[in-house]
DRENVO-751088 format. One record per residue (C-alpha): residue number from 1; residue in one letter; y, x, z. Coordinates in nm, 4 decimals. Example, Ala and Ser with C-alpha at 12.3 -4.5 7.8 and 13.67 -1.06 7.14 Angstrom:
residues 2
<site><dokol>1</dokol><doro>A</doro><Y>-0.4500</Y><X>1.2300</X><Z>0.7800</Z></site>
<site><dokol>2</dokol><doro>S</doro><Y>-0.1060</Y><X>1.3670</X><Z>0.7140</Z></site>
end
This chain:
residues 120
<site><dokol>1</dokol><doro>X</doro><Y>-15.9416</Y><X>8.5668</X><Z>6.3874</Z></site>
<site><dokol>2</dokol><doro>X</doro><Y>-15.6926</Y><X>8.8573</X><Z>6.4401</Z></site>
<site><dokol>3</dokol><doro>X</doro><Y>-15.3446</Y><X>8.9332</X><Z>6.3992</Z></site>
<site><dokol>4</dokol><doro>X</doro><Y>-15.3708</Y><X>9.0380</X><Z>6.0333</Z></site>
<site><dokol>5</dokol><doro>X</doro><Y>-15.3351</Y><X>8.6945</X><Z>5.9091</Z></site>
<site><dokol>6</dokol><doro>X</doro><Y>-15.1013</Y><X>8.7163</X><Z>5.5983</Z></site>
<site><dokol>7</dokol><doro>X</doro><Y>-14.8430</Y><X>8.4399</X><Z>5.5308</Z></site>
<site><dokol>8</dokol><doro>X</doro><Y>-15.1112</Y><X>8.3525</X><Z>5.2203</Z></site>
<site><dokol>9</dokol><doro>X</doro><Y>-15.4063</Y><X>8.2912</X><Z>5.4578</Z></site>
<site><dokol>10</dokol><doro>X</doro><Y>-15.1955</Y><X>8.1376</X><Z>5.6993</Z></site>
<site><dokol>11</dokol><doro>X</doro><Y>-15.0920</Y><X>7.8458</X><Z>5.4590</Z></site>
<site><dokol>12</dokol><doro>X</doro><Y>-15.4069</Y><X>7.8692</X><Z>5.2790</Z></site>
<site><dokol>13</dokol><doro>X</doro><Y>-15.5740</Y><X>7.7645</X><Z>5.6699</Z></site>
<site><dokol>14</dokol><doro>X</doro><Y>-15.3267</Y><X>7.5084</X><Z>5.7148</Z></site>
<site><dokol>15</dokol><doro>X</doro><Y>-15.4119</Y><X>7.3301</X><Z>5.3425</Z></site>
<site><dokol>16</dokol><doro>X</doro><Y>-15.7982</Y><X>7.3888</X><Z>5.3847</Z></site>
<site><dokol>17</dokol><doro>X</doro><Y>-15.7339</Y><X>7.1461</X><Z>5.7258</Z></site>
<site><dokol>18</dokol><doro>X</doro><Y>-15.4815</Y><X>6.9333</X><Z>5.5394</Z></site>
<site><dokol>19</dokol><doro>X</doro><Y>-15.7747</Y><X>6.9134</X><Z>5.3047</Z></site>
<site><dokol>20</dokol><doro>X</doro><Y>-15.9951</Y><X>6.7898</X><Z>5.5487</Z></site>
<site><dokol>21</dokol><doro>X</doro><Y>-15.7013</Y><X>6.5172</X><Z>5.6997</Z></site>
<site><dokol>22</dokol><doro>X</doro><Y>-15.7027</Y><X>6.3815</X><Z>5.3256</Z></site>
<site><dokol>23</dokol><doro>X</doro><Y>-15.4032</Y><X>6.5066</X><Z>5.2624</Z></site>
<site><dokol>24</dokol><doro>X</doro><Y>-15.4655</Y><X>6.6895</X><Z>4.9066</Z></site>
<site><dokol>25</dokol><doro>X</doro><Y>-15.1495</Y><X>6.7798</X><Z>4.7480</Z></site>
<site><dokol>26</dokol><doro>X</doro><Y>-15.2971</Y><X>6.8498</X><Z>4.3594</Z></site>
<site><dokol>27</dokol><doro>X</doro><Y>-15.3773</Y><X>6.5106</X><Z>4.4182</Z></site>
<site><dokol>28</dokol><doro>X</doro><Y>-15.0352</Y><X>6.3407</X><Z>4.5511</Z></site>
<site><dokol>29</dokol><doro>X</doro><Y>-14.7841</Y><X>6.1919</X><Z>4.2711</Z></site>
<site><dokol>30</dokol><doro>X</doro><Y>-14.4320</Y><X>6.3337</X><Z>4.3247</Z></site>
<site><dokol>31</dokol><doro>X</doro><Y>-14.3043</Y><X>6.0266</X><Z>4.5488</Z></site>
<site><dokol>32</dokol><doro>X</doro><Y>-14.5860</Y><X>6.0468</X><Z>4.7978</Z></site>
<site><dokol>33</dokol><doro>X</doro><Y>-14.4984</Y><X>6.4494</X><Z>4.8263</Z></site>
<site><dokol>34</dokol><doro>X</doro><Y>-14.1375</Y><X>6.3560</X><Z>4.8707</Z></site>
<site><dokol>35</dokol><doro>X</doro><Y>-14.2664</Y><X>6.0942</X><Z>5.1613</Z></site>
<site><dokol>36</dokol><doro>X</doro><Y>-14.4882</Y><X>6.2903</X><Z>5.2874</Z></site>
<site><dokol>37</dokol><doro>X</doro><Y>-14.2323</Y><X>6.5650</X><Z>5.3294</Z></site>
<site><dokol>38</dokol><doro>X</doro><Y>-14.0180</Y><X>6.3226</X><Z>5.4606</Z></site>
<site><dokol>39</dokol><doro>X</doro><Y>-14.2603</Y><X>6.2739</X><Z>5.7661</Z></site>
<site><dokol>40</dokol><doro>X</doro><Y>-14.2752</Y><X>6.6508</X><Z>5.7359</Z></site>
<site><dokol>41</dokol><doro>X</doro><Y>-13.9545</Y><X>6.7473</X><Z>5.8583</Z></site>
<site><dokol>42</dokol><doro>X</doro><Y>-13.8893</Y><X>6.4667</X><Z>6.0961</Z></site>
<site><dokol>43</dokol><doro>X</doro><Y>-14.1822</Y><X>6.6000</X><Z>6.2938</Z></site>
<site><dokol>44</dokol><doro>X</doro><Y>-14.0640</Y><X>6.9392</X><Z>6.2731</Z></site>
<site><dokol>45</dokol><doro>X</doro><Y>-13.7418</Y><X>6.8166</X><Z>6.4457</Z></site>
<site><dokol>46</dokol><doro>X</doro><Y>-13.9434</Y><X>6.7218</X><Z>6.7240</Z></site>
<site><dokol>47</dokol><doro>X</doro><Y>-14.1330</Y><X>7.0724</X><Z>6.7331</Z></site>
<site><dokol>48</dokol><doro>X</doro><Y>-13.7891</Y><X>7.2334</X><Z>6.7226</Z></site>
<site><dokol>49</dokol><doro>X</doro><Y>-13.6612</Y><X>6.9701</X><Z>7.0201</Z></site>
<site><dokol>50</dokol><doro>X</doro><Y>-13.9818</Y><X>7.0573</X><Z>7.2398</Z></site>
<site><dokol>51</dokol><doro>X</doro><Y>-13.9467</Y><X>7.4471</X><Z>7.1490</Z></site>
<site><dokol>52</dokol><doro>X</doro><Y>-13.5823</Y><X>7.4503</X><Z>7.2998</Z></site>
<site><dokol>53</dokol><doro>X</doro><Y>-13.7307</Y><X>7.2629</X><Z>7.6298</Z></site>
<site><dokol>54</dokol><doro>X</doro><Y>-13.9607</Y><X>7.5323</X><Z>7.6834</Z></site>
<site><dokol>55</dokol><doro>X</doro><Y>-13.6762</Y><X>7.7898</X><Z>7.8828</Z></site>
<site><dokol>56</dokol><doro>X</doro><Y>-13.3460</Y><X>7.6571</X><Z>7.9989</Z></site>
<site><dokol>57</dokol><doro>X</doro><Y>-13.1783</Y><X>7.6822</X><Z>7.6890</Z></site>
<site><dokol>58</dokol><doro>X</doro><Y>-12.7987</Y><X>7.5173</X><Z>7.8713</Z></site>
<site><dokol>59</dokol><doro>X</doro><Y>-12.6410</Y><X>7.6432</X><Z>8.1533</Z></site>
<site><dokol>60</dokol><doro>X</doro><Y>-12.7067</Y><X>7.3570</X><Z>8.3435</Z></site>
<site><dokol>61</dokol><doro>X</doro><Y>-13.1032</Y><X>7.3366</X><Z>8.3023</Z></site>
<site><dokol>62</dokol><doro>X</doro><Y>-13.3242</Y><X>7.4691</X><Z>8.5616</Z></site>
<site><dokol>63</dokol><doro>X</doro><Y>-13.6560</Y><X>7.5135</X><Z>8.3804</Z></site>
<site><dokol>64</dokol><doro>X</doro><Y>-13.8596</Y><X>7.7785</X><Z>8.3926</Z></site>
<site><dokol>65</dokol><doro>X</doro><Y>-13.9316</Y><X>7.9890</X><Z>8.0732</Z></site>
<site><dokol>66</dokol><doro>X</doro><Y>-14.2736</Y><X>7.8620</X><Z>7.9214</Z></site>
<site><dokol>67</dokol><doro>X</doro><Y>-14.4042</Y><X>8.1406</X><Z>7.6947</Z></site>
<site><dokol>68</dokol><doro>X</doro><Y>-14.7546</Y><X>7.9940</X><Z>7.6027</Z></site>
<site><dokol>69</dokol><doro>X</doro><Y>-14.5345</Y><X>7.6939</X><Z>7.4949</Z></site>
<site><dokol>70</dokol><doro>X</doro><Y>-14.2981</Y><X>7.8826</X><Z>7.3063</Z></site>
<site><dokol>71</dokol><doro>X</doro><Y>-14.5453</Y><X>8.0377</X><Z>7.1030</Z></site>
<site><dokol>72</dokol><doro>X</doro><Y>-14.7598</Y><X>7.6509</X><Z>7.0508</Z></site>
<site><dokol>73</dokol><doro>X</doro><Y>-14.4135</Y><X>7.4915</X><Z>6.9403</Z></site>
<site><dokol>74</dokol><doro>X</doro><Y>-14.3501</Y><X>7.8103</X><Z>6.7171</Z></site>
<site><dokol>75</dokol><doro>X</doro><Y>-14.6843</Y><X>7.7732</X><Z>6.5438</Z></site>
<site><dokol>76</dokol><doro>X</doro><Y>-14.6715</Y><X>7.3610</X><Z>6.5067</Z></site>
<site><dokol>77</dokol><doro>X</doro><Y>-14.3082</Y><X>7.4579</X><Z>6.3285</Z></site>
<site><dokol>78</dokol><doro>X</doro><Y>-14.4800</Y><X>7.7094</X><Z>6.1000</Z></site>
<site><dokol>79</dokol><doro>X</doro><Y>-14.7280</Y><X>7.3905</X><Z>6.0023</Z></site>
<site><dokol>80</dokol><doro>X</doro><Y>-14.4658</Y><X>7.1672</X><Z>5.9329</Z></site>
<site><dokol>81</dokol><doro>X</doro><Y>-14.2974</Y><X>7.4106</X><Z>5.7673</Z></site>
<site><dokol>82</dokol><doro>X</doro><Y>-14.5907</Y><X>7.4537</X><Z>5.5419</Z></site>
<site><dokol>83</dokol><doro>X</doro><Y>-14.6927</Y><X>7.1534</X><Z>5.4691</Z></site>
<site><dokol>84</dokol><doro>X</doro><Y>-14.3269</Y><X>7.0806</X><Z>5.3695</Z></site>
<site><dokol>85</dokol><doro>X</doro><Y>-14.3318</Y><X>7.3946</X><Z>5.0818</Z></site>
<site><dokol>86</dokol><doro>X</doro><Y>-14.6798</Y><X>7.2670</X><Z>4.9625</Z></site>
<site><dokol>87</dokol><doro>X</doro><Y>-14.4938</Y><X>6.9413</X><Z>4.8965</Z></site>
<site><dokol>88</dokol><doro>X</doro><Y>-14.2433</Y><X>7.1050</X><Z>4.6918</Z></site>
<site><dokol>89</dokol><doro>X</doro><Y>-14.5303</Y><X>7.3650</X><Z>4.4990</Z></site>
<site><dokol>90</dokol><doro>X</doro><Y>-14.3510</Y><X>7.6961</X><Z>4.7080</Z></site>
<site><dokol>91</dokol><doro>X</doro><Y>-14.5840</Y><X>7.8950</X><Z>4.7261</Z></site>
<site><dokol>92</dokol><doro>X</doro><Y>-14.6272</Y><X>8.2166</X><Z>4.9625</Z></site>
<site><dokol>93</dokol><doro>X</doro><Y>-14.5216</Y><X>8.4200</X><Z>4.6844</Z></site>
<site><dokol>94</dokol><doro>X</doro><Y>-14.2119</Y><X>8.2551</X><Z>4.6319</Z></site>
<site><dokol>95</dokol><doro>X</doro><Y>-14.1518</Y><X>8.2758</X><Z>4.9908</Z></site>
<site><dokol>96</dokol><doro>X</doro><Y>-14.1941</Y><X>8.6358</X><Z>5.0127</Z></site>
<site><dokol>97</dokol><doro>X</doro><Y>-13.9784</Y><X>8.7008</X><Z>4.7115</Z></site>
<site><dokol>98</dokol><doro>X</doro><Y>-13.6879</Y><X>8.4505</X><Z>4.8932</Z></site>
<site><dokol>99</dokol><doro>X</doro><Y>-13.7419</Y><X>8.6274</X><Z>5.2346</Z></site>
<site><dokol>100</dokol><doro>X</doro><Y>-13.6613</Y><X>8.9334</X><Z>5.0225</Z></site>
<site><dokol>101</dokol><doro>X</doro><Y>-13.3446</Y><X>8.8334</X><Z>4.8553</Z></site>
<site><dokol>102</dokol><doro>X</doro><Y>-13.2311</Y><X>8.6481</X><Z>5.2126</Z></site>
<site><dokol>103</dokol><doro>X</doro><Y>-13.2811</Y><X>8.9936</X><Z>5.4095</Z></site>
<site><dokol>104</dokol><doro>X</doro><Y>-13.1127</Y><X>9.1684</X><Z>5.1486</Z></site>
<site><dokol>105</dokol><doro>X</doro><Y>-12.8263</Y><X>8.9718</X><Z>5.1348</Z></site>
<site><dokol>106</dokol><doro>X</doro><Y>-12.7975</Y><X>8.9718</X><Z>5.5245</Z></site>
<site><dokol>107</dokol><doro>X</doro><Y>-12.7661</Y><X>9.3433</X><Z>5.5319</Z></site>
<site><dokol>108</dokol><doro>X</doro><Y>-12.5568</Y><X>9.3433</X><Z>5.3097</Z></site>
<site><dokol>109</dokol><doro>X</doro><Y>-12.2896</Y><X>9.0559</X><Z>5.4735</Z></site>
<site><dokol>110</dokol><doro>X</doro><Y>-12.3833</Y><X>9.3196</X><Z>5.8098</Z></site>
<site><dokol>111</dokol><doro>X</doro><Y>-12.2493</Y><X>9.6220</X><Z>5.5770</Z></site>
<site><dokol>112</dokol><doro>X</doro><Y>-11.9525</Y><X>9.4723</X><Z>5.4550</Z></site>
<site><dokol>113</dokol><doro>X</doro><Y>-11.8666</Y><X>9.2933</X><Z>5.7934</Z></site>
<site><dokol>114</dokol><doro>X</doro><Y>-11.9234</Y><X>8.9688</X><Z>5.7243</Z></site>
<site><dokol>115</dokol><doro>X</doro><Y>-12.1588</Y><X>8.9350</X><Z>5.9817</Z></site>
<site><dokol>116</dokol><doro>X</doro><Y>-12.0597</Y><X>9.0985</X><Z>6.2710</Z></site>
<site><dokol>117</dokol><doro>X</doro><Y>-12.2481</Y><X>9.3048</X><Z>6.5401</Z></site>
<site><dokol>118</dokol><doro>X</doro><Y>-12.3517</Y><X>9.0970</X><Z>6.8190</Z></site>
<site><dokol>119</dokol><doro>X</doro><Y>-12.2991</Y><X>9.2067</X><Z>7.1878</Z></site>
<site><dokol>120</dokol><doro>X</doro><Y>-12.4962</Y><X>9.0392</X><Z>7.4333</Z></site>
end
């Protein structure tokens, strides 16, 4: 496996193992999408929870910064985060076309001052 894993073979790895969990989606009605979603993005909470804990992200914490973490919590999000879309039918194109319009519109709020620069 190398790093030219698209975002298509990326989910298309995560459903192939959802797959083998029983977790088919063609084969889920609408409700048990919706709850399995559900379970979906409560567990990507959690990711997001243990991702912060891995460098002290307040001024009071004293932890040390855990890259090899970072990167495992990032990756466990990008599962939920899939398995969420294919509950929904968003597919990768759709995705790509939304990341699109989303960067598009940033630059522009950046252009127009909307957003402004950062200084850190």
């Amino acid at each position: 496996m190398g790093t030219d894993l698209t975002l298509y073979k990326m989910f298309g790895k995560i459903r192939a193992q959802q797959n083998m969990r029983g977790i088919i989606y063609q084969d889920m009605t609408a409700d048990q999408k919706l709850h399995y979603a559900n379970e979906c993005v409560l567990a990507l909470s959690v990711e997001v929870s243990e991702l912060a804990s891995s460098w002290p992200f307040a001024s009071w914490k004293t932890t040390k910064i855990d890259i090899d973490n970072i990167e495992r919590e990032i990756i466990d999000c990008f599962f939920f985060l899939s398995n969420i879309a294919d509950c929904f039918n968003i597919t990768t194109e759709d995705l790509a076309k939304r990341f699109e319009a989303v960067l598009e519109n940033n630059q522009r709020r950046i252009n127009d001052g909307t957003h402004k620069t950062m200084r850190l």
